[in-house]
C-alpha positions as CSV (number, residue, x, y, z in Angstrom):
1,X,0.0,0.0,0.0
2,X,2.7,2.8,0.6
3,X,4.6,1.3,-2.2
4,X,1.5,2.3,-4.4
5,X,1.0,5.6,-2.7
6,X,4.7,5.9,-3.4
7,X,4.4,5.3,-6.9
8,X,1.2,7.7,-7.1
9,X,3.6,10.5,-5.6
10,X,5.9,9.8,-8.0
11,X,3.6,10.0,-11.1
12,X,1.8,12.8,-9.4
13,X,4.7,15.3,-9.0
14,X,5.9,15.7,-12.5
15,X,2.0,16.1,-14.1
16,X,2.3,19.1,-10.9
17,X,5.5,20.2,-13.1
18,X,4.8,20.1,-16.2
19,X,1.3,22.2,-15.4
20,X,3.1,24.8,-13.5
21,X,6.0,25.3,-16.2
22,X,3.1,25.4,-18.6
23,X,1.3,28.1,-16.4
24,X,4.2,30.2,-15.9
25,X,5.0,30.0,-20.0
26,X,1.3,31.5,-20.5
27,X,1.8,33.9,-17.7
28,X,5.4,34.8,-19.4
29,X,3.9,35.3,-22.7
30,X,0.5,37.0,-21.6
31,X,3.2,39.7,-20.3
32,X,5.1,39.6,-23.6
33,X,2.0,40.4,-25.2
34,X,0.5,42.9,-22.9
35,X,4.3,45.0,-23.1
36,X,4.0,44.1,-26.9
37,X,0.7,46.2,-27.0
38,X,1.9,49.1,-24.3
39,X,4.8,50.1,-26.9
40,X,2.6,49.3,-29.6
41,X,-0.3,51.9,-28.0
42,X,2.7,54.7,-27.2
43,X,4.3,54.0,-30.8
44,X,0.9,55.3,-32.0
45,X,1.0,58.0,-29.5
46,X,4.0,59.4,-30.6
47,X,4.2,58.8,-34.5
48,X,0.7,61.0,-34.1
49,X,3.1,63.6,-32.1
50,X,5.7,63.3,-34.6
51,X,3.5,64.2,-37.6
52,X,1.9,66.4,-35.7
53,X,5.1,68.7,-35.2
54,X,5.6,68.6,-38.8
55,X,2.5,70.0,-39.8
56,X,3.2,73.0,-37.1
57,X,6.6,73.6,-38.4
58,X,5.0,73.9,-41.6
59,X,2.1,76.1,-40.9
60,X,4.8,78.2,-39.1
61,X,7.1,78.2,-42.2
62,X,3.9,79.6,-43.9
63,X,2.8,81.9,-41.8
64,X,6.8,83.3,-41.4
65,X,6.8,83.6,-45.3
66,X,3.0,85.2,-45.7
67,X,4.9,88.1,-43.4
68,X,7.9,88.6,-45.5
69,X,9.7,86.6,-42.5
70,X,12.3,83.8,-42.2
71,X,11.2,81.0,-40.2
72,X,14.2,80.6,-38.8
73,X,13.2,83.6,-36.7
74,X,10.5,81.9,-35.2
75,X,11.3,79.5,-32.1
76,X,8.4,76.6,-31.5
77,X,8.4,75.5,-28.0
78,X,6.7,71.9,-27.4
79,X,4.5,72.0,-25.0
80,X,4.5,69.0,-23.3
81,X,2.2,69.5,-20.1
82,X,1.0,66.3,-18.6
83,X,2.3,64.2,-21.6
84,X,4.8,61.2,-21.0
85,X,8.0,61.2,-21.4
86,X,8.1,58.3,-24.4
87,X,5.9,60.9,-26.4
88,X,8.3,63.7,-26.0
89,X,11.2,61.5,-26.8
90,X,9.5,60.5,-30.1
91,X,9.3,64.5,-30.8
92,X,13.1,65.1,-30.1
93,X,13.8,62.1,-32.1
94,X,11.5,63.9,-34.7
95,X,14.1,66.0,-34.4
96,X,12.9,69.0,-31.5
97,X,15.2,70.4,-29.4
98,X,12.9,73.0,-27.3
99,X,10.1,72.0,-25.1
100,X,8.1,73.8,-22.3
101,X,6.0,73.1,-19.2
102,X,4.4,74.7,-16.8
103,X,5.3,73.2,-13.3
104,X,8.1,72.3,-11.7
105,X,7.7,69.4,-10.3
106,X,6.8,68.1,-13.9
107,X,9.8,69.7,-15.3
108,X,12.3,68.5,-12.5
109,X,10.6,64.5,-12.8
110,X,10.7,64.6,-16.8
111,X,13.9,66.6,-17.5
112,X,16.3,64.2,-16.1
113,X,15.0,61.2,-18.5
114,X,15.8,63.0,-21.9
115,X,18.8,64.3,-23.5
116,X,20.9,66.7,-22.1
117,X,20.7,68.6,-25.4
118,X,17.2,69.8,-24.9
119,X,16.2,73.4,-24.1
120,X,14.1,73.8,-21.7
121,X,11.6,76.8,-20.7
122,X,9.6,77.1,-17.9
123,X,6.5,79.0,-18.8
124,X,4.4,78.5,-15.7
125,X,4.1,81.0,-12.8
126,X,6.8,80.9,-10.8
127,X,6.9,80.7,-7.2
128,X,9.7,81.7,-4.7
129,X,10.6,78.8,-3.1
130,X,10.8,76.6,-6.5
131,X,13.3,79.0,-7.6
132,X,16.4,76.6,-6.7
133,X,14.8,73.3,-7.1
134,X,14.4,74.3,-10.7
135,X,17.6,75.6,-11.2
136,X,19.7,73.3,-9.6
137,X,17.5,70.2,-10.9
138,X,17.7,71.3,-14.6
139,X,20.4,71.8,-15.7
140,X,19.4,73.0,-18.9
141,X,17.1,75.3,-18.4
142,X,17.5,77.6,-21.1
143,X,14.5,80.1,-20.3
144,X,12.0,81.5,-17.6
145,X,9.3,82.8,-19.7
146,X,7.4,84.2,-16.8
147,X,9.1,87.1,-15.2
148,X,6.3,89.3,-13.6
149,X,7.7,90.9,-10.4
150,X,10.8,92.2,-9.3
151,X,11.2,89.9,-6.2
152,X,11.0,86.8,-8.6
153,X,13.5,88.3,-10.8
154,X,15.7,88.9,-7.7
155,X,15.5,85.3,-6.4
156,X,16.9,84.2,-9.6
157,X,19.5,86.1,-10.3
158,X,20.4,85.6,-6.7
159,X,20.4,81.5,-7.3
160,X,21.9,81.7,-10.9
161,X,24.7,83.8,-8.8
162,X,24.9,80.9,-6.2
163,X,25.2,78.7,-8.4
164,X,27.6,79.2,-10.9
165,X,25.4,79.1,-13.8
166,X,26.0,81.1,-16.9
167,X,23.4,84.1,-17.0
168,X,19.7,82.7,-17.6
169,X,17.8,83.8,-19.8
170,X,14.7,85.3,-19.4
171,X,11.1,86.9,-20.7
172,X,9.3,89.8,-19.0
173,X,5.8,88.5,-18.8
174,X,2.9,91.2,-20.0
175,X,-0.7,91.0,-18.7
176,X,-2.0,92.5,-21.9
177,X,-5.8,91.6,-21.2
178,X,-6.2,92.9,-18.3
179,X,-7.5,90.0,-16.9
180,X,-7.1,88.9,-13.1
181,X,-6.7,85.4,-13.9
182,X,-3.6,86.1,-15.6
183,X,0.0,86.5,-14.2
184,X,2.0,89.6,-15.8
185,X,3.1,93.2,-15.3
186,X,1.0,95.6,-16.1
187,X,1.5,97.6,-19.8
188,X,2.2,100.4,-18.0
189,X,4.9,98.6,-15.9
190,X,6.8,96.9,-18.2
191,X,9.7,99.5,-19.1
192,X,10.3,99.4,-15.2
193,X,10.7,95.3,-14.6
194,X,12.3,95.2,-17.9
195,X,15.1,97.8,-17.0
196,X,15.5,96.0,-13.3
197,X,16.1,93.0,-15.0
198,X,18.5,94.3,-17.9
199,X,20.4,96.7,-15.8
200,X,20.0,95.3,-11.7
201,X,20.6,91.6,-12.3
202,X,23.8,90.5,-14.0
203,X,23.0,87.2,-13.5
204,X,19.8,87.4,-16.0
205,X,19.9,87.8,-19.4
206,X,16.8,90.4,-20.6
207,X,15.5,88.4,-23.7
208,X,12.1,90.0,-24.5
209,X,8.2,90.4,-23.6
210,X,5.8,87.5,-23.2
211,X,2.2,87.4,-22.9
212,X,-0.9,84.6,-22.9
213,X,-3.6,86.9,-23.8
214,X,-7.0,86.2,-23.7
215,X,-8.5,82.5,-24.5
216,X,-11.5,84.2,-27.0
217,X,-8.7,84.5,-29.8
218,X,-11.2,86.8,-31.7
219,X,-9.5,89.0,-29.1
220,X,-5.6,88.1,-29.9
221,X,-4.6,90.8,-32.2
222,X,-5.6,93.5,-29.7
223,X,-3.1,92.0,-26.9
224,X,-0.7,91.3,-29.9
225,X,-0.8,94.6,-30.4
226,X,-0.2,95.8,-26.7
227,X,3.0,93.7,-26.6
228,X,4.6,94.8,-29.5
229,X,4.1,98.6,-28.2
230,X,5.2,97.8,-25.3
231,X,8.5,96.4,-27.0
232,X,9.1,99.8,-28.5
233,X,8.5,101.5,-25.4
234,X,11.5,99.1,-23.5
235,X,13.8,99.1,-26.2
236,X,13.6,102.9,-26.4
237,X,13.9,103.1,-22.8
238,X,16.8,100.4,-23.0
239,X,18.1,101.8,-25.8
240,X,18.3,98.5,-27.9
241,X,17.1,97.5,-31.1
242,X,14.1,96.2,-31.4
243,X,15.1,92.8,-33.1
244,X,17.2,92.4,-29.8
245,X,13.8,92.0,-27.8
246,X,11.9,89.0,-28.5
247,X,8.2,88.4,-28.7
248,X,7.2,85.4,-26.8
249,X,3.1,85.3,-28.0
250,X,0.9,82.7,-30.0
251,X,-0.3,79.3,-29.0
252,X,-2.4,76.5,-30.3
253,X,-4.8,78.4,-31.7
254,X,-3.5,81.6,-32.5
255,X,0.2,81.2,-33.2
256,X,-0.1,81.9,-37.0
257,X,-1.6,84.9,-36.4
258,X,1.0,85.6,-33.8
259,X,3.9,85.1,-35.9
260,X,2.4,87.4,-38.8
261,X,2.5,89.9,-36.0
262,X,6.2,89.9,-35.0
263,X,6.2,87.0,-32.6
264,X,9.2,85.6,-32.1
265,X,8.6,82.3,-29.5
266,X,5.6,80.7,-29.9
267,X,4.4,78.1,-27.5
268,X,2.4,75.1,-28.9
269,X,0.8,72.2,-26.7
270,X,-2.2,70.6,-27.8
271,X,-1.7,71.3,-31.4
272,X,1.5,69.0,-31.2
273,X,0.3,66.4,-27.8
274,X,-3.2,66.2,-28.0
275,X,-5.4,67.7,-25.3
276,X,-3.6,67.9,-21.8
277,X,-4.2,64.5,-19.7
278,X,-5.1,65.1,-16.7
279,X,-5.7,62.2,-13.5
280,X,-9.2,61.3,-12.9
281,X,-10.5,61.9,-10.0
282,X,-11.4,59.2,-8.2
């Protein structure tokens, strides 16, 4: 009898084996497959991106051209708010070498997981206390697009100064709608921040004006309009040229327009991405 229940063991263990081994292939290539289809899924994701990007750079070659402009005067900057880092890598392998967000903590989590050869502006409002996380967690940051006050221009020329960084660049941001929702100088203001900037911090580099305007783009031009008197009034009070002062204005949906009325920097999100994903709430 315990020779048979022996014998039963015996038989019974490698049927055990051979099921489990057999298990753990199906599990192995259920995986496979279910990796297969993520990089399949973000493939799409991207190639859509990709194409995307060319079809910008085109309309922007376009619209450069319809104002007896070179393109190569107009700077795109990715937006790449809320999107995944494999979807931005297939837009730098597109061939894009400036992207923007808005927050820092995005910024500093995504930065460090592409190239070192990407430029970087921050285009969000920018508080105090991120001042040196950003800087010192990005390396190449090659812009702060949202200058509005003279305490945040302070704090980073103080922590370029601190540390060691070659003189950042940076845009005076214009509330041109007068809207409250909007960060930015006043119009009337402007000349003042811009000569703080250009002539109190040596650590900054004055680049130009930058502005959101107002999300009814029937009402673009007008704001358009405020910014590029306002980049008379600095450079006459700076006493540079006015092709030395940049006009960061235009996105999504206005940025053609933008660009056929002087803008220099024009920021471009969903037009490239896709609308922004944000977390469900639960």
């Amino acid at each position: 009898m315990n020779n048979l229940g022996e014998a039963e063991a015996v038989i019974a263990e490698p049927k055990s084996k051979a099921q489990a081994d057999k298990n753990n292939t199906n599990n192995t290539r259920r995986e496979e497959e279910q990796i297969q289809e993520m990089a399949a899924t973000s493939a799409a994701m991207d190639g859509v991106a990709a194409t995307a990007l060319r079809s910008v750079l085109q309309r922007v070659q376009q619209a450069a051209e319809r104002a007896g402009r070179s393109p190569q005067q107009i700077r795109v900057v990715a937006v790449s708010k809320t999107k995944p880092v494999p979807v931005l890598r297939q837009v730098y392998d597109a061939g894009h070498r400036c992207f923007g967000e808005n927050y820092v903590q995005e910024l500093l989590e995504k930065a460090p997981q592409l190239p070192e050869d990407i430029e970087w502006h921050f285009i969000g409002n920018l508080q105090s206390n991120k001042v040196k996380p950003l800087l010192s967690g990005v390396p190449n940051l090659a812009m702060v697009e949202t200058v509005d006050d003279v305490k945040i221009a302070n704090h980073l020329d103080r922590a370029v100064g601190n540390l060691g960084r070659k003189p950042l660049k940076v845009f005076v941001q214009v509330n041109t709608s007068g809207e409250e929702s909007k960060f930015g100088v006043e119009p009337s203001a402007c000349v003042e921040l811009a000569k703080h900037v250009h002539e109190g911090c040596q650590n900054l580099e004055f680049c130009g004006l930058m502005t959101i305007g107002m999300l009814d783009y029937s009402s673009t031009p007008e704001n358009f309009k405020t910014l590029a008197n306002c980049r008379s009034e600095v450079c006459k009070a700076l006493g540079i040229p006015e092709d030395q002062c940049e006009l960061s204005m235009g996105m999504s949906g206005d940025f053609e327009q933008a660009i056929e009325m002087g803008s220099t920097n024009v920021r471009i999100g969903s037009t490239i991405f896709g609308p922004r994903e944000y977390p469900k709430k639960k």
